[in-house]
C-alpha positions as CSV (number, residue, x, y, z in Angstrom):
1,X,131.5,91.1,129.6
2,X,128.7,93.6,130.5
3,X,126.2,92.1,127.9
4,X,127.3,88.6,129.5
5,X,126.2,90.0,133.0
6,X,122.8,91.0,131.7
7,X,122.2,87.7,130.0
8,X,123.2,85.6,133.4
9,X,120.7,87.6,135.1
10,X,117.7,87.9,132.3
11,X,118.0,83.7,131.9
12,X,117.8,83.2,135.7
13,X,114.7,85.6,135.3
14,X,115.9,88.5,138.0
15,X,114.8,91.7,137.0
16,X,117.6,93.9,138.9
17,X,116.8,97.5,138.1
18,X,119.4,99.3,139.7
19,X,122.4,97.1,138.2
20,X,120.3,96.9,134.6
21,X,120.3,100.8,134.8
22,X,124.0,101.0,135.9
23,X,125.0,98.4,133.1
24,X,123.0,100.1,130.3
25,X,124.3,103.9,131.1
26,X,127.9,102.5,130.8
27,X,126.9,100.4,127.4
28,X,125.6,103.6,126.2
29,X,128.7,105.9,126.9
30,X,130.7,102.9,124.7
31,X,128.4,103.3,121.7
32,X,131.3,103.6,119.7
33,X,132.4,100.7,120.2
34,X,130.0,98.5,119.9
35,X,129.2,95.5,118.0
36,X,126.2,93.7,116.9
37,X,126.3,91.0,119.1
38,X,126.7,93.5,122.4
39,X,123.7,95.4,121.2
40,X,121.6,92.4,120.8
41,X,122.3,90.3,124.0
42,X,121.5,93.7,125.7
43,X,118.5,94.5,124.1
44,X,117.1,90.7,124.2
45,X,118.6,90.7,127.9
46,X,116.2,94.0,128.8
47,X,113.0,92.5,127.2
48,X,113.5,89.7,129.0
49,X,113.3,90.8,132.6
50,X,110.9,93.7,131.2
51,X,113.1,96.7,132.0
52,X,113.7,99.1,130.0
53,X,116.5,101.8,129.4
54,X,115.6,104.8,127.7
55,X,118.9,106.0,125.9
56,X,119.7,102.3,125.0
57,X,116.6,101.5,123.0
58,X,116.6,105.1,121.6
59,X,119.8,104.7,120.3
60,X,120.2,101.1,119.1
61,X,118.2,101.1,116.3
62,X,120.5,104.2,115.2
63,X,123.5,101.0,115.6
64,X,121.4,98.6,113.8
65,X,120.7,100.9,110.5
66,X,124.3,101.7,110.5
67,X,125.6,98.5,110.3
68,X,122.8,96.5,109.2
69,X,125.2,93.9,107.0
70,X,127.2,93.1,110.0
71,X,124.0,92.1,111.8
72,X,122.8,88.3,111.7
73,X,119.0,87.0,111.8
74,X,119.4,86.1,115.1
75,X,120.4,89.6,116.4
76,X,117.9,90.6,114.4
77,X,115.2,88.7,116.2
78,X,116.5,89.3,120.0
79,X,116.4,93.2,119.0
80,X,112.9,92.6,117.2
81,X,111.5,90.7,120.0
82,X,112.1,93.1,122.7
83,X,111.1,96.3,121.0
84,X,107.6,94.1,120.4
85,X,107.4,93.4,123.8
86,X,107.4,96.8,125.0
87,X,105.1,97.8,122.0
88,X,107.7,100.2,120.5
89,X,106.8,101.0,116.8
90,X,110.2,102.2,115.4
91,X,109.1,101.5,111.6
92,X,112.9,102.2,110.6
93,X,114.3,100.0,112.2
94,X,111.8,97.4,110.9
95,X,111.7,98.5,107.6
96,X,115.6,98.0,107.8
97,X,114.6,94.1,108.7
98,X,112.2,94.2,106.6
99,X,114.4,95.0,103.7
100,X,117.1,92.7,104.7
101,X,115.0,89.3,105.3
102,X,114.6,88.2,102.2
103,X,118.2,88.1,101.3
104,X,119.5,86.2,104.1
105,X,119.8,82.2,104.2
106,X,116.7,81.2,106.5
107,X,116.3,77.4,105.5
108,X,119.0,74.7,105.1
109,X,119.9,73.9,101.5
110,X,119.1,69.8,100.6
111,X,123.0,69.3,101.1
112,X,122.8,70.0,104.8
113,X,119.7,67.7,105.4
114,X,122.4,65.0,107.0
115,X,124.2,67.9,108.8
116,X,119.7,69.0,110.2
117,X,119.1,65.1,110.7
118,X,121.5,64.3,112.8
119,X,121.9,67.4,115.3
120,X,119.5,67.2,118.8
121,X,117.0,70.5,117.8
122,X,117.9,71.9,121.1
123,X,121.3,72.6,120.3
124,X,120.0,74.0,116.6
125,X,117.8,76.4,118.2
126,X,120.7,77.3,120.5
127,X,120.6,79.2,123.5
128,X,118.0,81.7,124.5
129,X,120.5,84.3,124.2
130,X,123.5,84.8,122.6
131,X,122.7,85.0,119.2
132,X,124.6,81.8,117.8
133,X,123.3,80.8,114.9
134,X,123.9,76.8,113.9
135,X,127.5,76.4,112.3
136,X,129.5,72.8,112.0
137,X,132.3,74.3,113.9
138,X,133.9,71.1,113.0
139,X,133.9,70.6,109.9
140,X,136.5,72.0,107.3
141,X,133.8,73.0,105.4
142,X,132.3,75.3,107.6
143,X,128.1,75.9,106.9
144,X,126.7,79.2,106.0
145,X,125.1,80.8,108.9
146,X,122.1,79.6,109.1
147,X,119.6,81.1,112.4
148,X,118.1,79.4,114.8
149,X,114.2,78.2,113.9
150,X,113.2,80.6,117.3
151,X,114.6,83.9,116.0
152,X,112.2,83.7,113.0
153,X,109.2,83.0,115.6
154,X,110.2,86.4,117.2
155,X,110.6,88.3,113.8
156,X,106.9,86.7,113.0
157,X,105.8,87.7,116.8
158,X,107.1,91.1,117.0
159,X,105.3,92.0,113.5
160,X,102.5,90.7,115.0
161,X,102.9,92.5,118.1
162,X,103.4,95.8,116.7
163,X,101.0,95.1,113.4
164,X,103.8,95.5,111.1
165,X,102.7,94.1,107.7
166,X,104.9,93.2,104.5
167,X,103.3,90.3,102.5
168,X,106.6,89.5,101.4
169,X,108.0,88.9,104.8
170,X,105.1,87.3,106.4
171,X,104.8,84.9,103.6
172,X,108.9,83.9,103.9
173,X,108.5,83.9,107.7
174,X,105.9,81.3,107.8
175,X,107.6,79.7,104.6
176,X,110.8,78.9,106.3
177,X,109.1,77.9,110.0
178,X,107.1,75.5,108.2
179,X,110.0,74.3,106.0
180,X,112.1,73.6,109.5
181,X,109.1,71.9,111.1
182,X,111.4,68.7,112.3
183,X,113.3,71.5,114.6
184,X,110.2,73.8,116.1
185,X,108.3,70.5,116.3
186,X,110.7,70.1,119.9
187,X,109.2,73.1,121.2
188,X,105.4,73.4,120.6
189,X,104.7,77.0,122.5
190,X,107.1,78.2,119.6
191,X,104.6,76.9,117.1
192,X,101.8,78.2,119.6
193,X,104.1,81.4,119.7
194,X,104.0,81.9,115.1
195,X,100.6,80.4,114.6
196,X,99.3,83.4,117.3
197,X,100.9,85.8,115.3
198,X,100.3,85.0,111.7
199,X,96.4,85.0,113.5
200,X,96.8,88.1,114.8
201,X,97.8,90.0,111.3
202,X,94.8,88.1,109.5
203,X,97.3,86.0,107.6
204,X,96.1,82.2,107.0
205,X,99.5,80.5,105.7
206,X,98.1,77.0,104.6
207,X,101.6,75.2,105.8
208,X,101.7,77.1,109.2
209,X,98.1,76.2,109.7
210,X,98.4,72.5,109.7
211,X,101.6,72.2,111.4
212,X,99.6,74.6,114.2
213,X,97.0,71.3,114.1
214,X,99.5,68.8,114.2
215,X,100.9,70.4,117.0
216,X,97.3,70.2,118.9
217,X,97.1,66.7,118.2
218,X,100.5,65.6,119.4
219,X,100.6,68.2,122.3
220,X,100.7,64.9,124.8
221,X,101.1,67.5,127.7
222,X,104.2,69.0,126.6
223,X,101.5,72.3,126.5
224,X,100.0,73.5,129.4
225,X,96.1,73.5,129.2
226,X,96.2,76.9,129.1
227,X,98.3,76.5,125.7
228,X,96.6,73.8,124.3
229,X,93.5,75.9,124.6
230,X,94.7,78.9,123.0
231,X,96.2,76.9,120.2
232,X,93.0,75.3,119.4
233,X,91.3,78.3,119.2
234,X,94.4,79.6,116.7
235,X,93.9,77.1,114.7
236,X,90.1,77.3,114.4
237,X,90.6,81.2,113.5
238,X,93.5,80.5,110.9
239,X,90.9,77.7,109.5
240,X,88.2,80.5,109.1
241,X,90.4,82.9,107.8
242,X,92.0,80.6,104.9
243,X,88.0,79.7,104.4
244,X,87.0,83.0,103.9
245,X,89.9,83.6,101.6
246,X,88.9,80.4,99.5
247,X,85.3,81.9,99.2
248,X,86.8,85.0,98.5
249,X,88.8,84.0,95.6
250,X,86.1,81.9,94.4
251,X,83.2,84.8,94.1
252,X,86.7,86.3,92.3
253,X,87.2,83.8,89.5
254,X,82.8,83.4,89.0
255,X,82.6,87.5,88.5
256,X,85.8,87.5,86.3
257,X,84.8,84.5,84.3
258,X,83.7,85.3,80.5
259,X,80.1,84.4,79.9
260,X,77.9,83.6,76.6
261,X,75.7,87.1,76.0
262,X,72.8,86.9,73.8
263,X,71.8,90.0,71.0
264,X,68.6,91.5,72.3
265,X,66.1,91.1,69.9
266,X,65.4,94.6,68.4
267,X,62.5,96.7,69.5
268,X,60.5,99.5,68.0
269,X,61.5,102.6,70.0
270,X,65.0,101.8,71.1
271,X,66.6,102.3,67.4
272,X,66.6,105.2,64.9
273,X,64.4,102.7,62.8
274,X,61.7,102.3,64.9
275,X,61.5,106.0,66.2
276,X,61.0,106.8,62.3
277,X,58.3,104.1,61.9
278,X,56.8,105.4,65.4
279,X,56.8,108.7,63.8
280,X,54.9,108.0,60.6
281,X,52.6,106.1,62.0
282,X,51.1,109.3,64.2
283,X,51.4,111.7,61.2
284,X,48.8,109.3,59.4
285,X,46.9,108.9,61.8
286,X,46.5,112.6,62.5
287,X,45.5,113.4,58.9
288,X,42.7,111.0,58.8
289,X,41.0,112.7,61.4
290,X,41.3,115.4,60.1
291,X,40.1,114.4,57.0
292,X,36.8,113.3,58.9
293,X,36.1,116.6,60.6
């Protein structure tokens, strides 16, 4: 009920320090008992009104590591969010993400395309917090748990944020953001939010790119000018950088390429042959003159 408290307040934006504080000292002294998606709401609920508590963040990646199975990509991305937003390198903690990630379900499969058409993307991205990931609580065949398209935008964001780099991660990131594009599409600063991040760690993801330029042609003023701004200069640096890469690779392939070599023509001097024939040629001519003398 606590972590509920929190939330009310951090999604009406009302940073109260004194009953944050209260509410994380009691959290705290119920560490025991505590389950992922307590730890999470109270960690996302923190970041979000930008307070932080000292023991709870100290100790919650501790909870995390300990029962990292239990914990779903979604409480994964409230808890990396806020530890990115206060700039707080704990590289266990995402090196336990890290490790995780690419074993957990972070696009639908083809047989729920009808299940993806048909749902508003607002309710698929869920609530801001919570955690609940997208489930057909209706049907008697049930989904597998499948996060909302925002949660990977704050695993891409916090890496960014903290310059946490795994080429395996980054590249699955920006593979399954691109491969939901029909869901972030409804909320362009979330494309804004991934494309500024994948800029930010030097990484030039082709699919991410042009769905960050799609999104700047189609903003229609659902971006401020402020955004649109920003998002065109993201785009133009993500433009260079997969340019540079292309001219990298290319100067690559041209210096590892095999090429024809001619035999040098052999010349007197640079063989055993010719140092012999050198040789001879000065004792001869030293006799001679000698011979005249």
């Amino acid at each position: 009920s606590l972590s509920l408290v929190v939330s009310a307040y951090a999604r009406a934006r009302r940073p109260e320090s004194e009953l944050f504080q209260k509410v994380g000292d009691t959290v705290c002294k119920q560490a025991n008992s505590l389950y992922p998606r307590v730890v999470a709401s109270m960690i996302f609920a923190f970041g979000e009104v930008e307070l932080r508590h000292g023991v709870l963040f100290y100790n919650a990646p501790g909870h995390v590591l300990k029962n990292l199975p239990s914990y779903s990509v979604d409480e994964l991305g409230m808890i990396a969010k806020a530890y990115g937003k206060f700039q707080m390198v704990h590289l266990p903690l995402f090196d336990a993400i890290t490790s995780v990630l690419p074993h957990r379900r972070l696009v639908a499969d083809p047989s729920d395309q009808a299940y993806l058409a048909g749902s508003d993307p607002k309710d698929l991205l869920g609530a801001a917090i919570g955690g609940v990931e997208a489930t057909d609580e209706g049907s008697a065949n049930p989904l597998p748990p499948l996060p909302r398209v925002a949660s990977l935008v704050w695993l891409l964001e916090a890496y960014a944020r903290l310059t946490v780099f795994d080429a395996q991660v980054l590249q699955l990131l920006c593979d399954a953001i691109v491969a939901r594009a029909q869901e972030i599409s409804a909320e362009p600063e979330l494309v804004l939010a991934a494309a500024r991040g994948a800029a930010a760690l030097s990484w030039a993801h082709p699919g991410l790119t042009a769905l960050a330029a799609t999104t700047l042609e189609r903003s229609n003023g659902r971006l401020t000018v402020e955004e649109v701004e920003e998002l065109n200069e993201v785009v133009q640096q993500l433009s260079a950088l997969a340019n540079e890469d292309a001219a990298q690779q290319a100067a690559a392939t041209l210096f590892l390429e095999p090429r024809t070599r001619t035999r040098p023509t052999p010349q007197v001097g640079l063989g055993q042959p010719g140092l012999n024939a050198l040789s001879d040629g000065i004792e001869e001519s030293t006799i001679e003159a000698n011979q005249k003398k």
